[in-house]
Every structure is written in C-alpha cells, then in structure tokens.
C-alpha positions as CSV (number, residue, x, y, z in Angstrom):
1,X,-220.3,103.1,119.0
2,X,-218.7,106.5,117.7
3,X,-216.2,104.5,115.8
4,X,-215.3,105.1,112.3
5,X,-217.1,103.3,109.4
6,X,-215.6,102.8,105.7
7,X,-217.0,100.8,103.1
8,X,-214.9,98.3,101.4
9,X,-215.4,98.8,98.3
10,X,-214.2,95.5,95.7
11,X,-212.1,97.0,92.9
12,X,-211.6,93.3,91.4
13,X,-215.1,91.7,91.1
14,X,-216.6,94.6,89.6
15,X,-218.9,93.2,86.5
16,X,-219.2,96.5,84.6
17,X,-217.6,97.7,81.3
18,X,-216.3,100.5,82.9
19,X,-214.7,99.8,86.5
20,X,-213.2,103.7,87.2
21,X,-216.3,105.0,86.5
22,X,-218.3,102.8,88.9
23,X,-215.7,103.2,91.8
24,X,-216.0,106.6,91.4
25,X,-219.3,106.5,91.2
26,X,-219.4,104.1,94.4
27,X,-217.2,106.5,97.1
28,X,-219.8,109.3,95.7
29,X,-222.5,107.7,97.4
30,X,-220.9,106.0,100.5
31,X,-219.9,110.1,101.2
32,X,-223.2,111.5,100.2
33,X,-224.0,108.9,103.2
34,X,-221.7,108.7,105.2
35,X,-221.3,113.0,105.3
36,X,-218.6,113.9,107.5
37,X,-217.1,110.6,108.4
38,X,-216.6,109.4,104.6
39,X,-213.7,107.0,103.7
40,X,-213.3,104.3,101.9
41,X,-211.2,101.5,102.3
42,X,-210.0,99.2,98.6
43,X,-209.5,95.8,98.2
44,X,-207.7,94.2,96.3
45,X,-204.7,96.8,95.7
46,X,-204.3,94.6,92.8
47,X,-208.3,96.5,90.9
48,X,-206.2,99.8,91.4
49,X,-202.8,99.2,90.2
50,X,-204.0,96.8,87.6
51,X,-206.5,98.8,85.7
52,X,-204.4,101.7,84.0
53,X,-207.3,104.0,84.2
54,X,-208.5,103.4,87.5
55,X,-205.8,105.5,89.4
56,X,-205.9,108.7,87.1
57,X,-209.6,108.4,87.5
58,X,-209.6,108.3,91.4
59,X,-206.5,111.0,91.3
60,X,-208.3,113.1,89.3
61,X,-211.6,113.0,90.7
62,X,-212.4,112.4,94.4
63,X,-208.6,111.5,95.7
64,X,-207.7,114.7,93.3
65,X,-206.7,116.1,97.2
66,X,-204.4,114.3,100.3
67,X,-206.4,113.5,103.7
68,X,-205.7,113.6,107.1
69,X,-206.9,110.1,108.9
70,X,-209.6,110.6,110.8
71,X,-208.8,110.6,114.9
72,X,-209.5,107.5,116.6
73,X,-210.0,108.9,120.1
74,X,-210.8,105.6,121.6
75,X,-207.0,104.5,121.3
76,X,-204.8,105.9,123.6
77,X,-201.9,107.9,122.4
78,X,-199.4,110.2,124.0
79,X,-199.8,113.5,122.8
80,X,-197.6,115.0,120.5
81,X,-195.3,117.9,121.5
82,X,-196.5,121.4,119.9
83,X,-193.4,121.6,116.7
84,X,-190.7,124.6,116.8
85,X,-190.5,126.6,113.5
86,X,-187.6,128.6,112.2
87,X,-187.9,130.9,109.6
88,X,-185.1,132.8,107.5
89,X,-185.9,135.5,104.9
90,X,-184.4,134.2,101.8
91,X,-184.9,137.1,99.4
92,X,-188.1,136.2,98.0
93,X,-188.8,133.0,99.7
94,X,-189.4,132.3,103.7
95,X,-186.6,129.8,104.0
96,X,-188.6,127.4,106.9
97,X,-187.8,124.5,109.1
98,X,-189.5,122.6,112.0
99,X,-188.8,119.9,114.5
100,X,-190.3,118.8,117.5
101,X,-188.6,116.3,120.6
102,X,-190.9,113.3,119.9
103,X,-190.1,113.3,116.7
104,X,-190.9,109.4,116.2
105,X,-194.1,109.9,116.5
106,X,-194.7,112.4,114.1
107,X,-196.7,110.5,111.3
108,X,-197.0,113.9,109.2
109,X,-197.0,117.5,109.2
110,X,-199.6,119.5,108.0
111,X,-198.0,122.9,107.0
112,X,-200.2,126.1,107.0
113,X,-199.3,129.1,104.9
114,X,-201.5,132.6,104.6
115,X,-201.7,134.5,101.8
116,X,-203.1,138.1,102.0
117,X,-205.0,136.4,104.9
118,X,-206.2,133.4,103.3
119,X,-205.1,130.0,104.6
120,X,-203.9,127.0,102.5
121,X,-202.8,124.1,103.6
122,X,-200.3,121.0,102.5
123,X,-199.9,117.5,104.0
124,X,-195.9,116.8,104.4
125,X,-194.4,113.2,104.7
126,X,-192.7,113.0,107.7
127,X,-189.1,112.8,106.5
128,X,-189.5,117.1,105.2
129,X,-188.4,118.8,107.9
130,X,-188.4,122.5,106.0
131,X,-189.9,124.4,103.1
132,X,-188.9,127.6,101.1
133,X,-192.1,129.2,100.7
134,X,-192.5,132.2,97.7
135,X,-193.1,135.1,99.8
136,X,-195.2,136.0,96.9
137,X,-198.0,134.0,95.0
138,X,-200.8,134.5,92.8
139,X,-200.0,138.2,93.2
140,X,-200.7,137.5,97.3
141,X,-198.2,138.4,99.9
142,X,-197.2,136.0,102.6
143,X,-198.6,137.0,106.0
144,X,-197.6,133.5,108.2
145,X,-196.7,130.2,108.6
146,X,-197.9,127.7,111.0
147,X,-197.2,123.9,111.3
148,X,-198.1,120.9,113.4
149,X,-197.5,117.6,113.5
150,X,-199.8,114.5,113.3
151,X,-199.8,111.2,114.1
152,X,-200.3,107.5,113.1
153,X,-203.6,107.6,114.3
154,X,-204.7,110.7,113.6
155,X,-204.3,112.7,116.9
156,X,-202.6,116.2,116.1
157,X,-200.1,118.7,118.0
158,X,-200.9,122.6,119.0
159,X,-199.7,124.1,115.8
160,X,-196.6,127.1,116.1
161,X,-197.5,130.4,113.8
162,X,-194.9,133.1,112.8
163,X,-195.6,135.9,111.3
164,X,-194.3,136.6,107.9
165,X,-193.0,140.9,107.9
C-alpha cells in the first residue's frame, strides 16, 4: 500500500535481564528488514524513561543521530515556501539567519553546511531561526550554507545556498 511500516516494539513487558540490550538488539533487526523504510515506534514511554540505562543505551547506539520523519505523500499538504538566508561575516564565524512566509508550518529546519566541499548536516527545532557557523573547522574552510524547512509530516521546501567567500 506504499505506506510506512514501524514495529512497535514493548519496552515494558520485556522478560529479559537486560532490557537495553534487547531493544537495541530488537530496532537492529526490524532495520536489517525493514532496509530503507526502518522506524520504530515505543510503547510504553514509561520502559524508556523508567529504566535509567535504557535511554543512554538507545542515544548512544542506534538514536546516537536525529531523523527526519519519513514523507507521507498520501496526505495532502501545502507545500512549503523555499526559506530566505542571510549571512553576515562575523570575523571568524558566518553570522546566519533564515525565515520563510509560512512560517507555521515549518516543523524543522535542516541546515546544510560545506566544509572544503564536504556536506554535513544538522536538524534545527523550529523556534532557531539563525546560527554562527566557525568559518573554520577541523582545519576545513567553509565553502556554503544551505537550509530548508520541513514539515509535520515530512514534506520539505527547495533549500536556499550561499556561498561562503
């Protein structure tokens, strides 16, 4: 039905001696299935917040990185206006800032920096609206900037580059 699937997997009623280990153990295979379209989906919050090793075991292991939700093309969704970025040179850090007119329906931001032509990415919260960036990092110089928004359901803007001289 090209819809998304995600095992639930029960964080509670696990009847092992070592529950972190097994949950871990658990999203391993549902993405060794599950490929491209892996996500998982816990129940109750109450196995992660309750076991104190569960969350540093998740964090540090297959969560160790944030994730984009998947799109749900199916649901319609108007589109997201492509963001505006501003940049200021701020001695040694790109001093940025973006903003787009629908604004409220901007879930988050993905911001895209390249360094000596190698991209890296960060997911924002929608409430950071700028970024000083080290023009300098690891050595690297900055070369760009790029950002684009992203919404509740997954669907993203056309991102907005800048050069970085």
């Amino acid at each position: 039905m090209n819809r998304h699937l995600w095992p639930g997997l029960n964080t509670v009623e696990i009847k092992v001696s070592h529950r972190p280990t097994e949950i871990k153990n658990q999203i391993a295979i549902s993405r060794n299935i599950l490929k491209n379209d892996a996500g998982e989906i816990h129940w109750s919050i109450a196995g992660l917040t309750k076991n104190p090793n569960m969350l540093p075991t998740l964090k540090n292991g297959p969560y160790n990185e944030k994730a984009l939700v998947p799109k749900s093309p199916w649901i319609k969704a108007v589109p997201l206006q492509t963001p505006t970025l501003f940049i200021t040179d701020n001695g040694s850090f790109a001093q940025t800032n973006w903003s787009t007119k629908n604004a409220a329906d901007v879930f988050l931001w993905v911001l895209f920096t390249q360094y000596n032509g190698v991209w890296q990415t960060e997911i924002l919260t929608l409430d950071t609206l700028s970024k000083d960036i080290p023009k300098f990092k690891d050595g690297k110089k900055l070369n760009a900037v790029a950002i684009k928004a992203i919404d509740r359901l997954g669907n993203e803007s056309d991102y907005t580059a800048r050069k970085i001289k």
